[in-house]
Structures are given as structure tokens and as C-alpha cells.
mmCIF file of the C-alpha atoms, coordinates in Angstrom:
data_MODEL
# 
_entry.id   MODEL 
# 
loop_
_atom_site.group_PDB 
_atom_site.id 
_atom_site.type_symbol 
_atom_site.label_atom_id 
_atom_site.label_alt_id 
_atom_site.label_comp_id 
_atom_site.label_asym_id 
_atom_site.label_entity_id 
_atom_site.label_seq_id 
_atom_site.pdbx_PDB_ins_code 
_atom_site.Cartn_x 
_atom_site.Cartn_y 
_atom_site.Cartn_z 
_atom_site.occupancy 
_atom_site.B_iso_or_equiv 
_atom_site.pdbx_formal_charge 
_atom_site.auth_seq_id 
_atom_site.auth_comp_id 
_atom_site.auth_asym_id 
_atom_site.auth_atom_id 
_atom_site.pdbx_PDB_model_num 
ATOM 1   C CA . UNK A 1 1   ? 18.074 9.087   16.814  1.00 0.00 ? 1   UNK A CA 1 
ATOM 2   C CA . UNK A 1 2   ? 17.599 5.423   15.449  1.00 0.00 ? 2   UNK A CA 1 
ATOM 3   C CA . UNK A 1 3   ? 13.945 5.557   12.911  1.00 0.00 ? 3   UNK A CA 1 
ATOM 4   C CA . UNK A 1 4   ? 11.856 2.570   11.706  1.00 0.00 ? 4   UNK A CA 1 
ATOM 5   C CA . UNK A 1 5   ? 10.970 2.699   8.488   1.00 0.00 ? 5   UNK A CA 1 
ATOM 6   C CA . UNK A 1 6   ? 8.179  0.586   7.474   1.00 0.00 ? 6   UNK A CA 1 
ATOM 7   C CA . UNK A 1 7   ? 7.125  -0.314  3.591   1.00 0.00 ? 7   UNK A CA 1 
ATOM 8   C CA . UNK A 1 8   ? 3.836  -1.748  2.437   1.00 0.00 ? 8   UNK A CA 1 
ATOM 9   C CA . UNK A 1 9   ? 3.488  -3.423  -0.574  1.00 0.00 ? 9   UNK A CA 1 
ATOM 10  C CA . UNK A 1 10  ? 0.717  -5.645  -2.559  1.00 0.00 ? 10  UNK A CA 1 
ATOM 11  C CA . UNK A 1 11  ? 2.105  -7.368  -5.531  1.00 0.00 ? 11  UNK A CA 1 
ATOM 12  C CA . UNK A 1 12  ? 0.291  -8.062  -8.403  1.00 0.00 ? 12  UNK A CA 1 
ATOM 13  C CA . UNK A 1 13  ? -1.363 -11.923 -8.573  1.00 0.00 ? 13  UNK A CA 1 
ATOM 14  C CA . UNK A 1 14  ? 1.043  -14.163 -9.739  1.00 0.00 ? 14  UNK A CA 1 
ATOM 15  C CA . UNK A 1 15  ? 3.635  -11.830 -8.939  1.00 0.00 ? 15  UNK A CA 1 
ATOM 16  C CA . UNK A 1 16  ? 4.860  -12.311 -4.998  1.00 0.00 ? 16  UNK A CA 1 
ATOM 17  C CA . UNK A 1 17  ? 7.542  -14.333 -5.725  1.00 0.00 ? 17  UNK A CA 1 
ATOM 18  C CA . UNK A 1 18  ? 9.059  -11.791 -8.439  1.00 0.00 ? 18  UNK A CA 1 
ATOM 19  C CA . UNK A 1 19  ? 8.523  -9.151  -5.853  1.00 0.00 ? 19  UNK A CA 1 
ATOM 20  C CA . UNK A 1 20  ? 10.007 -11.105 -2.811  1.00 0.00 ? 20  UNK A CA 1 
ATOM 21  C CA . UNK A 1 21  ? 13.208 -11.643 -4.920  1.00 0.00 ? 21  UNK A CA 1 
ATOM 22  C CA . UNK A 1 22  ? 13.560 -7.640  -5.381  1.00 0.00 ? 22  UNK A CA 1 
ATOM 23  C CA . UNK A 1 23  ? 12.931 -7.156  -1.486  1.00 0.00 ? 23  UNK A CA 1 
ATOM 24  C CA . UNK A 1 24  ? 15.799 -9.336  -1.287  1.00 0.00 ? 24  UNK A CA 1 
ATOM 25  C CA . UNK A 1 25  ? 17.839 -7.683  -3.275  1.00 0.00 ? 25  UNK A CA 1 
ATOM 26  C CA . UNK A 1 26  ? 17.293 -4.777  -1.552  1.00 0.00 ? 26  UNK A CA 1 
ATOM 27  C CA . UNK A 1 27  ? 17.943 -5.714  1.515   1.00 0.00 ? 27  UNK A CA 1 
ATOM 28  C CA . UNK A 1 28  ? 21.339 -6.907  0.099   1.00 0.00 ? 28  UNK A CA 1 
ATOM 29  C CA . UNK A 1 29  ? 22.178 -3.637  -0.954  1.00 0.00 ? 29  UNK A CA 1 
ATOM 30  C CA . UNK A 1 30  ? 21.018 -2.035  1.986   1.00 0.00 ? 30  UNK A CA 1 
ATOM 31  C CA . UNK A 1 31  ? 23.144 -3.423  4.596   1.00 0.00 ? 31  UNK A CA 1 
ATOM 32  C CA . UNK A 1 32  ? 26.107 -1.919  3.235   1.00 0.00 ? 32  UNK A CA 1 
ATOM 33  C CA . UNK A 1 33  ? 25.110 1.541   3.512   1.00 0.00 ? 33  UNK A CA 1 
ATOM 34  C CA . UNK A 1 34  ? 25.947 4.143   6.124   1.00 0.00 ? 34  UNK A CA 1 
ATOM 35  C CA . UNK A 1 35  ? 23.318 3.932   9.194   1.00 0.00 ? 35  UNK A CA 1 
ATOM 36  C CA . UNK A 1 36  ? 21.515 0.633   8.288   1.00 0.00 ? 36  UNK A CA 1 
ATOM 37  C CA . UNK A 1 37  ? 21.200 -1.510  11.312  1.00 0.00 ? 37  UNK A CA 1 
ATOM 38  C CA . UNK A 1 38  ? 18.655 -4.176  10.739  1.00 0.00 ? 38  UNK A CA 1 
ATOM 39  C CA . UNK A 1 39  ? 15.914 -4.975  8.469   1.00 0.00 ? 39  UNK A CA 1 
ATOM 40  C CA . UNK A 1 40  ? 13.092 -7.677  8.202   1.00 0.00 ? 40  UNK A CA 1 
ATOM 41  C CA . UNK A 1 41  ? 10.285 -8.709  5.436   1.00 0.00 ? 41  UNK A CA 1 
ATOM 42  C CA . UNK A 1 42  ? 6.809  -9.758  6.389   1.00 0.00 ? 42  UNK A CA 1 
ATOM 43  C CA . UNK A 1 43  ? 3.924  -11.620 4.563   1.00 0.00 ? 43  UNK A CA 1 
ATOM 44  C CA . UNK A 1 44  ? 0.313  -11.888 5.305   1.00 0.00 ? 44  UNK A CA 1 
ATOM 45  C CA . UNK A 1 45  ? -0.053 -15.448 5.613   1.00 0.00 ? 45  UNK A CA 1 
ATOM 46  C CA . UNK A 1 46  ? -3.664 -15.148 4.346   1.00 0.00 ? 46  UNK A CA 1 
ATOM 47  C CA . UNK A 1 47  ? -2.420 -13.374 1.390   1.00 0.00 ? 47  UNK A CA 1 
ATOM 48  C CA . UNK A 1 48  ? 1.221  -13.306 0.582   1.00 0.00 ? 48  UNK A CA 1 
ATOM 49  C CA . UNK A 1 49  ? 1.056  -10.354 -2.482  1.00 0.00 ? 49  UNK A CA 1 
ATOM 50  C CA . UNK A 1 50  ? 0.991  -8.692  0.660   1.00 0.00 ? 50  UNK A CA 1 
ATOM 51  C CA . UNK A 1 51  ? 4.224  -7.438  2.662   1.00 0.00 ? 51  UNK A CA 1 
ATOM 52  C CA . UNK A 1 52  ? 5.531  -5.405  5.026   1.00 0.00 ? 52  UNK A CA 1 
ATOM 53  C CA . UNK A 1 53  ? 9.283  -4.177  5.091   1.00 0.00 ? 53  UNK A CA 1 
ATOM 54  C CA . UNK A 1 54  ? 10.480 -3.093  8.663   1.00 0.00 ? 54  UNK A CA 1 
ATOM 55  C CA . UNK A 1 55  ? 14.302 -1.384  8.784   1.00 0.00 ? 55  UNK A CA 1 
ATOM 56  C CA . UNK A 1 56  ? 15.966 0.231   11.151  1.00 0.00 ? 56  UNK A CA 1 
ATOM 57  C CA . UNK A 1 57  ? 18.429 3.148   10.436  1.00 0.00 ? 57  UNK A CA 1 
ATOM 58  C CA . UNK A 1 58  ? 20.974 5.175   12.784  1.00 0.00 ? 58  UNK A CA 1 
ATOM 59  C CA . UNK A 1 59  ? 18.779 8.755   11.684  1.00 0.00 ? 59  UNK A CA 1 
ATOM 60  C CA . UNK A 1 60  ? 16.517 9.991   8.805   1.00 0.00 ? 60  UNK A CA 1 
ATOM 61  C CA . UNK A 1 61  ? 19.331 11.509  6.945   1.00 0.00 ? 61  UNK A CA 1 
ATOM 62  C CA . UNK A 1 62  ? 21.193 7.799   6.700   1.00 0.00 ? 62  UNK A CA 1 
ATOM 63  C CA . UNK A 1 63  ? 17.500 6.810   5.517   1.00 0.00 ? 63  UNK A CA 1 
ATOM 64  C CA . UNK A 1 64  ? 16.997 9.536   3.087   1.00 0.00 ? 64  UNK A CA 1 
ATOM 65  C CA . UNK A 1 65  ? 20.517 8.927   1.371   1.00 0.00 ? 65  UNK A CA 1 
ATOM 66  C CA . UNK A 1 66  ? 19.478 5.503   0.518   1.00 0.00 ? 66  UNK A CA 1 
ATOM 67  C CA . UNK A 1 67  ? 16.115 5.906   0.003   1.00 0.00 ? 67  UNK A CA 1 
ATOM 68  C CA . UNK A 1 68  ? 17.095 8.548   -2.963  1.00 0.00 ? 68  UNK A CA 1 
ATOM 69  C CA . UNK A 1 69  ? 20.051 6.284   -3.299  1.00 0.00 ? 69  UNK A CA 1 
ATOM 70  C CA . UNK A 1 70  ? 20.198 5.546   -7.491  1.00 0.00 ? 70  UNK A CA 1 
ATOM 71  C CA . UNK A 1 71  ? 21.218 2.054   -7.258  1.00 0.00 ? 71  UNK A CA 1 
ATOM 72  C CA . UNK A 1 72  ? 17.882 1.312   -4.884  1.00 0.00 ? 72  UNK A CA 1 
ATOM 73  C CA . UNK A 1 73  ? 15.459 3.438   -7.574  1.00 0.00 ? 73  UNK A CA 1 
ATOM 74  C CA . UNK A 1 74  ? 16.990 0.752   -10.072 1.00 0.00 ? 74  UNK A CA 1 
ATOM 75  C CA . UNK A 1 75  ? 15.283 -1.735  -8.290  1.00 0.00 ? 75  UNK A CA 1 
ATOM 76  C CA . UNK A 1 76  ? 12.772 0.081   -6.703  1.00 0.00 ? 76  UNK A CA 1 
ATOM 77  C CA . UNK A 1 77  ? 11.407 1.060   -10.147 1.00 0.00 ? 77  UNK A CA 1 
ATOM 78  C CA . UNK A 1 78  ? 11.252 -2.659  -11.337 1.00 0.00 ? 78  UNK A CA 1 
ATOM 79  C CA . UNK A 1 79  ? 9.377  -3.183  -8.085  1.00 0.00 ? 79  UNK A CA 1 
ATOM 80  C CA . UNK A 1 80  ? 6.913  -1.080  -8.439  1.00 0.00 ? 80  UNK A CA 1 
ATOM 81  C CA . UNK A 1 81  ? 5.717  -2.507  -12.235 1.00 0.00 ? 81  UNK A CA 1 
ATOM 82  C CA . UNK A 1 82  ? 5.074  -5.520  -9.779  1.00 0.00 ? 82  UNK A CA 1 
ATOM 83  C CA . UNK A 1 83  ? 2.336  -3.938  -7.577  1.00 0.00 ? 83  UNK A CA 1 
ATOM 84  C CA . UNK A 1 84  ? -1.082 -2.773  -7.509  1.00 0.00 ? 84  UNK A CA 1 
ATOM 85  C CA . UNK A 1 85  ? -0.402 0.377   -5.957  1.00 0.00 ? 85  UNK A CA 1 
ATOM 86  C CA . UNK A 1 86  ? 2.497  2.618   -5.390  1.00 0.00 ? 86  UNK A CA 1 
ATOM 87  C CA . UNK A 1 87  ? 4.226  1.358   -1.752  1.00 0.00 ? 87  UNK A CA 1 
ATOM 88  C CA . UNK A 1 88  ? 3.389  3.198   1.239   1.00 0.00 ? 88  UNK A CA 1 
ATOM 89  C CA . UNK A 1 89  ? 6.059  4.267   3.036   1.00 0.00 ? 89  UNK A CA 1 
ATOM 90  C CA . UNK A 1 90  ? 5.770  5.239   6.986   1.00 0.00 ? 90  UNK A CA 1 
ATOM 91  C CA . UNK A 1 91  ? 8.843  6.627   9.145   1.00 0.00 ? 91  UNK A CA 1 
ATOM 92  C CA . UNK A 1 92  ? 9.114  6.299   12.456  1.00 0.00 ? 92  UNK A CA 1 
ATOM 93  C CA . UNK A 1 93  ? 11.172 7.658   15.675  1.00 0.00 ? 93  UNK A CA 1 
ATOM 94  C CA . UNK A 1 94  ? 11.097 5.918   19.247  1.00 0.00 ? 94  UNK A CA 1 
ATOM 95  C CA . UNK A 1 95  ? 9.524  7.955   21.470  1.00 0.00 ? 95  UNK A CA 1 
ATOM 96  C CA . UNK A 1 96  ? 12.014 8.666   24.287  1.00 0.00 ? 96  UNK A CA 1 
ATOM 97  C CA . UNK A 1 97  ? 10.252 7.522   27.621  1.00 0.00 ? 97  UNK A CA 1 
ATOM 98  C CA . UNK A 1 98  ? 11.270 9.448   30.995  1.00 0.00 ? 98  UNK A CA 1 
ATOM 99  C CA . UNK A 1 99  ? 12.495 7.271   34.569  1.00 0.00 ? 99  UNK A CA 1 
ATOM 100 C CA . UNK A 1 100 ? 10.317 5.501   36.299  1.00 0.00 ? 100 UNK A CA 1 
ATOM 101 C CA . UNK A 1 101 ? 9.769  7.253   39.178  1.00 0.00 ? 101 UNK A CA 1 
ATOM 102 C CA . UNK A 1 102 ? 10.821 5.549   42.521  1.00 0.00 ? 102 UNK A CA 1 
# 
């Protein structure tokens, strides 16, 4: 079961652009693990500090190997020095829809 995991973080003024080059980083790291399949980075465009991380993984277990992953808590630790608050973190399965009835 594929999950969407989705990442919200507000960087510190002055500070998007340090924190956009981590996502990035990231990202570059994540698509060589097991189960990643896609991933995309967002920005308010009223406020960039603000962005959202959307990635898509095969099943929570591929997820929780990277997410506990040491090389990402490298990063992930510089990250968070950037922001205001810690990054909230959502997980997410499709929900499995039955046939249309004919």
C-alpha cells in the first residue's frame, strides 16, 4: 500500500533559501532508497519560509527506514536549526474506493 507523506515547514526569516537547499538535498538522497516513488516541494507564494514536502513511498515501512535513516537525520538536524518550529509530519494511505456500480 503506496502512503503520502506530507512535511510542513516554516523557516526562519532570512532563512528559505538555506532551507530550500536542504529540501533539495534530501530529495537527492531520497530517491535512491528502497520504496521512494516520487516527491515534490511546495511554497506559499505569499510567504515562501513556508513549505510543504509531498512524497510518495511503496509502504510505511520503506518510509520509516528512511525517515530514521542516519544519513537523512544529518540533514534533517541542520534543517531544523533553520525553522521556527519543529516540522509537522502527516502520513497518509489512499483510501481504496469500491466499483462503481452498473
Amino acid at each position: 500500500m503506496a502512503i503520502r507523506v506530507i512535511m510542513e515547514r516554516v523557516a526562519k526569516e532570512g532563512k528559505h533559501q538555506e532551507v530550500l537547499g536542504l529540501l533539495r538535498q534530501l530529495r537527492a538522497r531520497a530517491v535512491f532508497r528502497p520504496g521512494y516513488i516520487s516527491g515534490e516541494t511546495l511554497s506559499d507564494p505569499q510567504d515562501p519560509c513556508i513549505n510543504i514536502v509531498i512524497s510518495t513511498w511503496r509502504s510505511p515501512a520503506d518510509w520509516s527506514a528512511w525517515e530514521n535513516n542516519p544519513e537523512r537525520m544529518e540533514v534533517v538536524n541542520k534543517l531544523e536549526e533553520l525553522l521556527i518550529a519543529p516540522t509537522k509530519t502527516s502520513v497518509y494511505a489512499q483510501v481504496e474506493e469500491a466499483p462503481y456500480a452498473k
